[in-house]
C-alpha positions in Angstrom: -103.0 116.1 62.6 -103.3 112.9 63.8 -100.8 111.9 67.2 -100.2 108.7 69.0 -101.0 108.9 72.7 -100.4 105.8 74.1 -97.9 106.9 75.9 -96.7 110.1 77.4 -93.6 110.1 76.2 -93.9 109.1 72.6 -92.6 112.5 71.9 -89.8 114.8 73.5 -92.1 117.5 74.0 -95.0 115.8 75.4 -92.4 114.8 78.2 -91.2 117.7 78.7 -94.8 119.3 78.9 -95.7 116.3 81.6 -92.6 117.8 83.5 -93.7 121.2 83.3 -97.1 120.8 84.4 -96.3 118.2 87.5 -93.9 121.3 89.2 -96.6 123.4 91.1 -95.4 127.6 89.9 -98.7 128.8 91.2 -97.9 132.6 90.5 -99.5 134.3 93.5 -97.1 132.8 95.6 -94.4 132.4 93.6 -94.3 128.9 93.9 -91.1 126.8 92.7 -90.1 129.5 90.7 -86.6 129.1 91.3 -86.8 124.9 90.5 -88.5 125.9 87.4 -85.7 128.0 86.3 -83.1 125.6 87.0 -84.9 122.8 85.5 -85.1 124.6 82.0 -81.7 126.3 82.4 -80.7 122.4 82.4 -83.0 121.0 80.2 -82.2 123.6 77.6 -78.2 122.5 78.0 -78.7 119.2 77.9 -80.0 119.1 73.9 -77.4 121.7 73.3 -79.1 125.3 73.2 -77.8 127.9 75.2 -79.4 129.5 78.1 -79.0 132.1 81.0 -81.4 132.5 84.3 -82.0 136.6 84.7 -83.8 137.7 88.2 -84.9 140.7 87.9 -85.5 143.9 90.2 -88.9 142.0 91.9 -86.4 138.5 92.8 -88.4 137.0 89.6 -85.9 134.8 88.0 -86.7 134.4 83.9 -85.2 132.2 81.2 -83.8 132.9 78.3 -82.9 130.2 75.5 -80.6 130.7 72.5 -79.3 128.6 69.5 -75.9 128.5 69.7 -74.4 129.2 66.3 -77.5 131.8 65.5 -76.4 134.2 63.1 -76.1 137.5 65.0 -76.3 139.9 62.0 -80.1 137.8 61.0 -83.6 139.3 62.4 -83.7 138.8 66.5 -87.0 137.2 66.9 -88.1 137.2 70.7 -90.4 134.1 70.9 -92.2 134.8 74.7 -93.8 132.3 77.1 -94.5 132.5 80.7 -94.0 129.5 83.3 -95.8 130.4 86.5 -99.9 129.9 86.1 -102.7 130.8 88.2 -104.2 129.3 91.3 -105.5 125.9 90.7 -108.6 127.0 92.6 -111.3 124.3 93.7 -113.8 121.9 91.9 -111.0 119.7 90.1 -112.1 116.0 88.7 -108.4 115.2 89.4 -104.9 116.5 91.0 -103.9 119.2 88.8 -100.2 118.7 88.9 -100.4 115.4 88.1 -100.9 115.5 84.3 -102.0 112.9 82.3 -102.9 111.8 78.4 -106.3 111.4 77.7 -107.8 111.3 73.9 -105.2 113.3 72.5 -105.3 115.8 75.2 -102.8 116.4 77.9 -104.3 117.9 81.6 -103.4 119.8 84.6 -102.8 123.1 85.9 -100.2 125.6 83.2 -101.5 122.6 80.2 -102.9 125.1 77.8 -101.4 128.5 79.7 -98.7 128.2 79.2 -96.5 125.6 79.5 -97.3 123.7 76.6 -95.9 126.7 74.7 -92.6 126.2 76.4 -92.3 122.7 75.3 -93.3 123.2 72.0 -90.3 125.8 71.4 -88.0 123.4 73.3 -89.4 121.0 70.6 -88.2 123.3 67.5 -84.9 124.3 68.9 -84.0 120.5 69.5 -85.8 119.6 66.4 -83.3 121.8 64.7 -80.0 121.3 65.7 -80.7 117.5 65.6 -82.1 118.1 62.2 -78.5 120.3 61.4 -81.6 122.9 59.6 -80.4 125.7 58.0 -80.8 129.0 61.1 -81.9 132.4 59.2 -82.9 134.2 62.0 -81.4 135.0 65.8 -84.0 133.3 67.7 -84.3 133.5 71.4 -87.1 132.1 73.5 -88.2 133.6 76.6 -89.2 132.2 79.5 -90.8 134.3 81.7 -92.4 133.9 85.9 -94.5 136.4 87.0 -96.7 136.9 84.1 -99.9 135.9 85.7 -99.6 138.9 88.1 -98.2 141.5 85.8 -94.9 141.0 87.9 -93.2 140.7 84.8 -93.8 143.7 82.9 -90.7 145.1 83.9 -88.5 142.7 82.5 -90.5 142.3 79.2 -90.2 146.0 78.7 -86.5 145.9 78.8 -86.1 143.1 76.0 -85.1 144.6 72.5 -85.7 142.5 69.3 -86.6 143.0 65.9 -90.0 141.1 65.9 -91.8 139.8 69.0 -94.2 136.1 68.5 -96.0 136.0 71.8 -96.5 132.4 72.0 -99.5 132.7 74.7 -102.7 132.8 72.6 -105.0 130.7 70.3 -104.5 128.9 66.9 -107.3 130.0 65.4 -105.9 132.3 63.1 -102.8 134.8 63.0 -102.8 137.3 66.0 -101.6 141.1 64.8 -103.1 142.6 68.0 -105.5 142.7 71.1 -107.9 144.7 73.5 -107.7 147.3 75.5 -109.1 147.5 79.3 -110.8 149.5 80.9 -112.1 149.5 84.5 -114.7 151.8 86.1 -116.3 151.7 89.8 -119.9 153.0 90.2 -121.1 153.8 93.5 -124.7 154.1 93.3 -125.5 156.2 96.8 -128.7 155.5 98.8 -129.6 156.4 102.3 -128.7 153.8 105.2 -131.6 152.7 107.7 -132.5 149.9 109.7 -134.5 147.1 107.6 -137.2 147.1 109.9 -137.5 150.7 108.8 -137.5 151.0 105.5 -139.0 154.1 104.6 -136.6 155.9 106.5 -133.8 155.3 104.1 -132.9 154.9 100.3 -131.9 150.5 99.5 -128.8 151.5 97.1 -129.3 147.9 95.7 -132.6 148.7 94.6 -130.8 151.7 92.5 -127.8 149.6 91.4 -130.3 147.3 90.2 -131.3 149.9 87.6 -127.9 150.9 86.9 -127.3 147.3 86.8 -130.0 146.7 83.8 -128.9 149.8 81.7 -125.7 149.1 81.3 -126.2 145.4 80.1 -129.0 147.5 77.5 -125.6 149.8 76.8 -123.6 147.2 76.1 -125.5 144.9 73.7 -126.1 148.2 71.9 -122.3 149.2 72.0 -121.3 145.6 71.1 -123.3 145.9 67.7 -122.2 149.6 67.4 -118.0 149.8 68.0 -116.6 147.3 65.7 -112.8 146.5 65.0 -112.0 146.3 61.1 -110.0 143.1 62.1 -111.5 139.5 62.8 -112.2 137.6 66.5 -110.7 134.6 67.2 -114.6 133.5 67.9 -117.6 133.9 68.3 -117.9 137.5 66.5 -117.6 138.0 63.4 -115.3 141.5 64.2 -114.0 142.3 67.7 -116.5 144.5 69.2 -116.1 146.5 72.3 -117.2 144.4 75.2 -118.7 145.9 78.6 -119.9 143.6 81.6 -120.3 144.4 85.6 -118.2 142.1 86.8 -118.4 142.5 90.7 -121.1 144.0 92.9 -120.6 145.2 96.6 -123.1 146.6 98.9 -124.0 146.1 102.5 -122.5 146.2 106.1 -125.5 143.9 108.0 -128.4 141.6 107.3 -130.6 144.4 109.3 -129.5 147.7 107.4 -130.4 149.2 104.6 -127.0 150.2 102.3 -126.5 153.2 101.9 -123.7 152.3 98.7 -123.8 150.0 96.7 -120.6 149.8 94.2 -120.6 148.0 91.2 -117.0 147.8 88.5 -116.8 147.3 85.2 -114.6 145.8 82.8 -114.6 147.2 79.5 -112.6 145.6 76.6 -111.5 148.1 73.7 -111.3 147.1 70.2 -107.6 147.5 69.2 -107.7 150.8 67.1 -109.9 152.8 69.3 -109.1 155.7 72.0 -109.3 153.6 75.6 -109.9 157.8 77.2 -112.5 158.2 74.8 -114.1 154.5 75.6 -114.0 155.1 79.0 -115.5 158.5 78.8 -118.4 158.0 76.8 -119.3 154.9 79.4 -119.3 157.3 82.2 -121.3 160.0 80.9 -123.8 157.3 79.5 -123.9 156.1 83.1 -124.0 159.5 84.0 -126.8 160.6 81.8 -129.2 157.8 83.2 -128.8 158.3 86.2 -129.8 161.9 86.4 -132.9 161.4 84.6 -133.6 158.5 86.4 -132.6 160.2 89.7 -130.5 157.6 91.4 -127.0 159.5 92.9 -124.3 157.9 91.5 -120.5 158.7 91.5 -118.4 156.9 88.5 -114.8 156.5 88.8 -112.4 155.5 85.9 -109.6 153.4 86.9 -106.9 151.2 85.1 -106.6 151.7 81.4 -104.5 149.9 79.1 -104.8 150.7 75.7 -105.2 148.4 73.0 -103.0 147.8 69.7 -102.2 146.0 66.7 -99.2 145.2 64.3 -99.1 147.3 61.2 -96.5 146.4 59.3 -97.5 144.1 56.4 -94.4 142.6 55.3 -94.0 140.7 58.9 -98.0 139.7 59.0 -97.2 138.6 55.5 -94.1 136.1 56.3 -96.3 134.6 59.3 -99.2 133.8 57.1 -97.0 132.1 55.0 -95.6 130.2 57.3 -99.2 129.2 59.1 -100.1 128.5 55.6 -97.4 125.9 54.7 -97.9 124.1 57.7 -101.7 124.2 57.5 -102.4 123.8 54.1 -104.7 126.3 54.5 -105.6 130.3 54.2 -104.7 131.6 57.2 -107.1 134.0 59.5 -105.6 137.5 60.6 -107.2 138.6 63.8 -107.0 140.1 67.0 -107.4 139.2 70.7 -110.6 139.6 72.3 -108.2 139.8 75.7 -105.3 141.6 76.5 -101.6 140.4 75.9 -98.1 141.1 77.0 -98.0 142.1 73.1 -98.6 145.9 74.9 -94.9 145.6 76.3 -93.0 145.3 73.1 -95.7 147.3 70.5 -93.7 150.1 71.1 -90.6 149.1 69.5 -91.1 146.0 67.5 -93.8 144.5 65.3 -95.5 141.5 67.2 -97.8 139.0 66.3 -98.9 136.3 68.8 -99.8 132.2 68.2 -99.9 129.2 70.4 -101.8 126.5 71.9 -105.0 127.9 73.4 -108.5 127.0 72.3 -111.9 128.7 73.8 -112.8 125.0 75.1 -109.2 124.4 77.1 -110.3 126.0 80.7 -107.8 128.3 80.6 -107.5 129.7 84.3 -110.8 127.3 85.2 -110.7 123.9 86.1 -109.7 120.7 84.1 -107.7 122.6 82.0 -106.0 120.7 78.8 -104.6 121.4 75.8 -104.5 119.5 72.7 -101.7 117.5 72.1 -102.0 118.0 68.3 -102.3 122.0 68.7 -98.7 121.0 70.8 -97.2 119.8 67.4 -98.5 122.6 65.5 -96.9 125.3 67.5 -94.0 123.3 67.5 -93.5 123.7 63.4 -94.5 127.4 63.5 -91.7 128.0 65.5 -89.5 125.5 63.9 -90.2 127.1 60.3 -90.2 130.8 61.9 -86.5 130.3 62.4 -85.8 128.2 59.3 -87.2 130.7 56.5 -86.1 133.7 55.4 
């Protein structure tokens, strides 16, 4: 798809995206949450849709945009984006709330996740009643703050609908579902002693180095072993389970031996499998190697979430069509290597998940982007999501 970028402006939703990205909603801090509300409470009046500001039990205030002449007794379809992003963090080539057009690419902070999903919906429901297009289903976008933290979970969990579009992934293919997490904490116990000394004590380092070493061995194994029956988004072929050591701490001074030396791990699930069963089979592998090794370890499971996916056909069906007719091409059914706020409505609706996010965008890094023409896509996915029947 080819777009003009010459200016920023050229369309309504690249605009509104500019907008979006230039107000600060850093999530931590709940930064301009409240303007950001107001702003798309009046943008969404001003081109005629319908919308109400809800703050929930945490003081989180959330957005929620209707068409007005919907037809109630049609499909409610919950379309769900999030405003706030995360820290901007250091290392930027340029302010990130001061977006700018570049080569068909739009920058700044919230770009790609996830405010270019927001304009792109604003786009269809204008597009729409400008366009006086036939409305088969009851379509209402949701807006929500706090999704960075998991401060909206709450409030997610309370919306009802017949079919949930997460519009906070990739366009790579269909989404039907997405990982599950696990964490674990190993302490890896040695014996503490001064440096000068050390004979007298036991460097836990030294032992979590081992541990350290198996479990990448563990993992490459596991990765070729545990495979999903549905497609990744990239880089595999089918989602594998995923284990990494993500943060290491050990040590109280320069001159002392640690006694402990803790390492966690972040395991991602493929979407059909037990997370219990993952998490226990990690442990005792750990477990296992350490005792016949003899390093004293302790392994600790922590957070879970499982994973999950979308079985029924008839709605994966209807949203391959659609990607199809805009596309002109088959479209790819997979699941997210990550997890999703598709967990918060699995349990009483069928959800599939779609948007603007590509592997290269920097999502949460720095120079983030998103592709103007991925902007446009979404755009029509919604657009034809309401329009067809």
């Amino acid at each position: 798809m080819l777009v003009n970028t010459k200016s920023p402006c050229t369309k309504y939703e690249w605009g509104l995206l500019m907008r979006l990205v230039a107000l600060d909603t850093t999530s931590e801090e709940r930064r301009n949450f409240d303007v950001m509300a107001n702003l798309l409470v009046e943008e969404a009046k001003k081109i005629g849709l319908s919308a109400d500001c809800v703050v929930d039990e945490n003081g989180i205030p959330h957005v929620v945009v209707s068409l007005p002449d919907a037809p109630k007794m049609g499909k409610k379809i919950l379309f769900v984006t999030h405003y706030d992003v995360v820290p901007a963090g250091e290392g930027w080539d340029f302010d990130p709330f001061k977006p700018f057009i570049k080569e068909g690419k739009l920058f700044g902070r919230g770009s790609a996740d996830d405010k270019s999903n927001i304009a792109a919906a604003f786009a269809a429901f204008k597009e729409i009643l400008d366009e006086r297009l036939p409305v088969e289903n009851n379509s209402v976008l949701v807006i929500a703050g706090g999704e960075e933290t998991g401060h909206g979970a709450s409030f997610f969990q309370r919306l009802e609908g017949d079919i949930g579009v997460i519009l906070d992934s990739g366009c790579a293919g269909l989404s039907i579902g997405a990982s599950g997490v696990v964490r674990l904490k190993v302490k890896v116990l040695g014996k503490q002693a001064h440096s000068a000394y050390p004979f007298l004590g036991r460097n836990s380092i030294y032992d979590a180095a081992k541990i350290i070493l198996f479990v990448e061995q563990f993992s490459r194994e596991i990765e070729k072993r545990v495979l999903s029956k549905f497609n990744a988004p990239s880089n595999y072929d089918k989602a594998p389970r995923r284990i990494n050591i993500t943060m290491i701490n050990a040590g109280v001074a320069p001159n002392t031996i640690p006694a402990e030396c803790t390492l966690t791990i972040d395991m991602r699930t493929i979407p059909e499998e037990d997370v219990d069963a993952a998490a226990m089979e990690v442990k005792e592998a750990i477990e296992r190697y350490a005792k016949e090794n003899d390093v004293n370890v302790i392994v600790e499971v922590g957070e879970k979430m499982k994973g999950w996916y979308t079985t029924d056909r008839n709605v994966i069906k209807f949203f391959q069509r659609i990607l199809e007719e805009i596309t002109g091409k088959k479209a790819k059914v997979v699941v997210e290597l990550g997890a999703t706020d598709g967990i918060f409505f699995i349990d009483r609706m069928p959800v599939i998940q779609f948007g603007t996010m590509r592997d290269e965008n920097n999502v949460h890094g720095k120079n983030e982007f998103v592709y103007l023409e991925d902007v446009e896509l979404v755009k029509e996915f919604v657009k034809r999501t309401i329009t067809s029947k």
